[in-house]
C-alpha positions as CSV (number, residue, x, y, z in Angstrom):
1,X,-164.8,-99.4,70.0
2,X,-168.8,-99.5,69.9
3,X,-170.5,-97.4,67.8
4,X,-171.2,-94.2,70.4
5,X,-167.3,-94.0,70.7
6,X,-166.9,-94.1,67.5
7,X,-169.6,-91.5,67.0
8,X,-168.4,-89.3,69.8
9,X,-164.5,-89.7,70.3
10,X,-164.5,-86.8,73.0
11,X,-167.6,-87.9,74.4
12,X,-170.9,-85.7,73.7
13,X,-171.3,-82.2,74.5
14,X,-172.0,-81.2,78.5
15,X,-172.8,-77.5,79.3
16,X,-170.3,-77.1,82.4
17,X,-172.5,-75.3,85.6
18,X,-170.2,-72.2,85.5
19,X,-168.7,-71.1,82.9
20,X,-166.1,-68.1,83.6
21,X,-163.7,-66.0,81.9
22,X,-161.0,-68.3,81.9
23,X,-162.9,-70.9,80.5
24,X,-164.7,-68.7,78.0
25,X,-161.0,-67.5,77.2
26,X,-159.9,-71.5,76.3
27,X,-163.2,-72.1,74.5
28,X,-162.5,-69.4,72.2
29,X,-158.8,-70.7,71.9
30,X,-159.8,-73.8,70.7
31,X,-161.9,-72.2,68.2
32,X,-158.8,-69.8,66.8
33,X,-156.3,-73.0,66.6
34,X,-158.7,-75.4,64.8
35,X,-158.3,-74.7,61.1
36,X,-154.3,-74.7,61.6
37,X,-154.9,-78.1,63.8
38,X,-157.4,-79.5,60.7
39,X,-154.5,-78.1,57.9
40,X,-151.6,-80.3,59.9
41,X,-153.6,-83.2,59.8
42,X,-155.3,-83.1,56.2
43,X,-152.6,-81.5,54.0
44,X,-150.7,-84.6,53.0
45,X,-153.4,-86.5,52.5
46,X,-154.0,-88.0,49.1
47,X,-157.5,-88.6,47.6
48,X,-157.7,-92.0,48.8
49,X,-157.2,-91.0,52.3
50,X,-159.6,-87.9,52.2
51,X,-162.3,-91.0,51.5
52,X,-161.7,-92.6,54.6
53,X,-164.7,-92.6,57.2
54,X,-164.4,-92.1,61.0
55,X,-166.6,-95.0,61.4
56,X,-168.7,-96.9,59.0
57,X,-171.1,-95.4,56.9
58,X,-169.9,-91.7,58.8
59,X,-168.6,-89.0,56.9
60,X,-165.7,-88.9,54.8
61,X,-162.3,-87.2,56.2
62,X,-163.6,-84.5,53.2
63,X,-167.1,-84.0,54.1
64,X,-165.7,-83.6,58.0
65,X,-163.8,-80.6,56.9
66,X,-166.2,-79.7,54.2
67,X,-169.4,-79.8,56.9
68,X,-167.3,-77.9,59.9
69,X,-167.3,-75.0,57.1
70,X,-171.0,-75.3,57.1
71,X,-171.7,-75.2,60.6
72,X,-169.1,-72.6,61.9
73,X,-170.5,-70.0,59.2
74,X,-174.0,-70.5,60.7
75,X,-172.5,-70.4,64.0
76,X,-171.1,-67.5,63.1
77,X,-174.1,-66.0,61.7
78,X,-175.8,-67.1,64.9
79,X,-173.7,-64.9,66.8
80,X,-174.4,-61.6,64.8
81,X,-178.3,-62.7,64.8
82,X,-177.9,-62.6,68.5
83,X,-175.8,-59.6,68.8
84,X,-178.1,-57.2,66.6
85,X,-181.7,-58.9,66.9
86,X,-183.8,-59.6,70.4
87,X,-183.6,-63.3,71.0
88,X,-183.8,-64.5,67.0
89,X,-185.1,-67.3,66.7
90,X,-182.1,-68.9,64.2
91,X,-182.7,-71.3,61.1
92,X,-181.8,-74.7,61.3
93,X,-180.0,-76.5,58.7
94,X,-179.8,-80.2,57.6
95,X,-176.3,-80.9,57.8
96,X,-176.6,-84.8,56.6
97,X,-177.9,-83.0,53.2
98,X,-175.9,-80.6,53.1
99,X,-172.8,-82.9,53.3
100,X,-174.5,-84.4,50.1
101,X,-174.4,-81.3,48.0
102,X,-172.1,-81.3,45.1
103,X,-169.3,-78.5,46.2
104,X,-168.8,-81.6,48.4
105,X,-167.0,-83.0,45.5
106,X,-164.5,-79.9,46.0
107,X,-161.2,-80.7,47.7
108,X,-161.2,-80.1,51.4
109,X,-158.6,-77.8,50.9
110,X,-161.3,-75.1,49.6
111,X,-163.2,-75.3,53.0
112,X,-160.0,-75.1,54.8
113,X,-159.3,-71.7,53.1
114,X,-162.9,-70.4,54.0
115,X,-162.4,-72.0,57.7
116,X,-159.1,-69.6,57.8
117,X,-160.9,-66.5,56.9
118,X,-163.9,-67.4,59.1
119,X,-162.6,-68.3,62.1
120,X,-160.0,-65.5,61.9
121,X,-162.9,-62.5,61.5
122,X,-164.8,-64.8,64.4
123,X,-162.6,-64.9,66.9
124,X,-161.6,-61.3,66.4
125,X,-165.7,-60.5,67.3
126,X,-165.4,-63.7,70.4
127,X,-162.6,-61.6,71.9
128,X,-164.2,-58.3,71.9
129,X,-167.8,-59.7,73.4
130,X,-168.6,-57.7,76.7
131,X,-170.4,-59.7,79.6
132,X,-173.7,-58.4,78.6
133,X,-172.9,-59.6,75.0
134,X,-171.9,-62.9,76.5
135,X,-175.1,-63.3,78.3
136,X,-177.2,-62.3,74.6
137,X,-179.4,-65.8,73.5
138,X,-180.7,-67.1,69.9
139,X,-183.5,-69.6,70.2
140,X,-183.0,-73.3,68.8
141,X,-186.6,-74.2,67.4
142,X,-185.4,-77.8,67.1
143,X,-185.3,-78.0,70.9
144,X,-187.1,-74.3,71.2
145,X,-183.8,-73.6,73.8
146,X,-182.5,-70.3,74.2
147,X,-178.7,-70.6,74.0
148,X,-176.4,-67.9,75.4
149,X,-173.7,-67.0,73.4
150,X,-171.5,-67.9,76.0
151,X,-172.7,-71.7,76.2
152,X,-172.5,-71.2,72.1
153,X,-168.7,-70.3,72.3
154,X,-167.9,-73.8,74.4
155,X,-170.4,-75.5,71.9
156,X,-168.2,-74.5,69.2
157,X,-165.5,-75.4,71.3
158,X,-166.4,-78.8,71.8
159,X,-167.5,-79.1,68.4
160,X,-163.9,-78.3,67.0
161,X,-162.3,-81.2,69.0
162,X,-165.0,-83.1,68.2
163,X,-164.6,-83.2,64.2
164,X,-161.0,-82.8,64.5
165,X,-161.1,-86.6,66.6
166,X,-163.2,-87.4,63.6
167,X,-160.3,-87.0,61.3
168,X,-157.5,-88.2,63.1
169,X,-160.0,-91.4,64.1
170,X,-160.4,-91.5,60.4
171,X,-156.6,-91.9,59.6
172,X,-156.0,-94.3,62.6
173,X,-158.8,-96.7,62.0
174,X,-158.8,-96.4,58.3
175,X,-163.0,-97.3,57.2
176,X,-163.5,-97.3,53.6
């Protein structure tokens, strides 16, 4: 595997030309099975294994779990922004420190518990999103996009499969 496969397992993210119900209705899917899919493959795992990396010098198996806390509560947040405000423009974050911080040193079992609650209150708002809320944008200043919270909902999609490859990649290929 080179280094862009390793990177991006299920390849990188591409916003589909139409996106309808049923498709919206999968993404959100996705989104409301991934902390049970992460809890199969990370609750038997002893500290050793919550070490290993995806790919060299990637993240940890912890700070996967730990950073898809991070980023689904500002997705989340992203979505309210959007639902309440005019076209915010939202904050950006920097995840690399973030997965630095010390309550990284917490067991990913903590962030798996706040991905449970999380996802359960977001998917309850996903399902109950009209067309017109659908269509609502936030801006990206690091690409100063507007994103529809419909393109946000398969980003978030993508992103789930994404980090959960990331931790079964971890357990397969075994980096230190």
């Amino acid at each position: 595997m080179n280094l862009e496969e390793l990177k991006y397992p299920v390849g990188k993210f591409i916003k589909p030309e139409f996106v309808n119900k049923e498709i919206i209705d999968y993404a959100i899917s996705e989104i409301e099975n991934f902390p049970s899919l992460v809890k199969i493959e990370i609750e038997n795992l002893n500290e050793q294994d919550l070490r290993l990396r995806y790919r060299p010098e990637g993240w940890t198996i912890s700070q996967v779990v730990h950073h898809c806390a991070d980023s689904h509560i500002n997705s989340y947040m992203r979505f309210k922004l959007a639902l309440t405000e005019n076209v915010p423009t939202i904050k950006p974050y920097y995840e690399s420190l973030w997965a630095e911080l010390r309550d990284n040193n917490l067991s990913p079992l903590v962030s798996l518990q706040l991905l449970e609650a999380l996802h359960t209150r977001w998917v309850y708002l996903l399902k109950t999103l009209t067309e017109d809320d659908l269509n609502k944008e936030f801006i990206h200043p690091e690409k100063s996009e507007r994103i529809s919270l419909k393109e946000n909902i398969l980003i978030y999609s993508w992103h789930c499969q994404h980090h959960l490859a990331h931790i079964k990649q971890a357990k397969d290929l075994r980096f230190d």
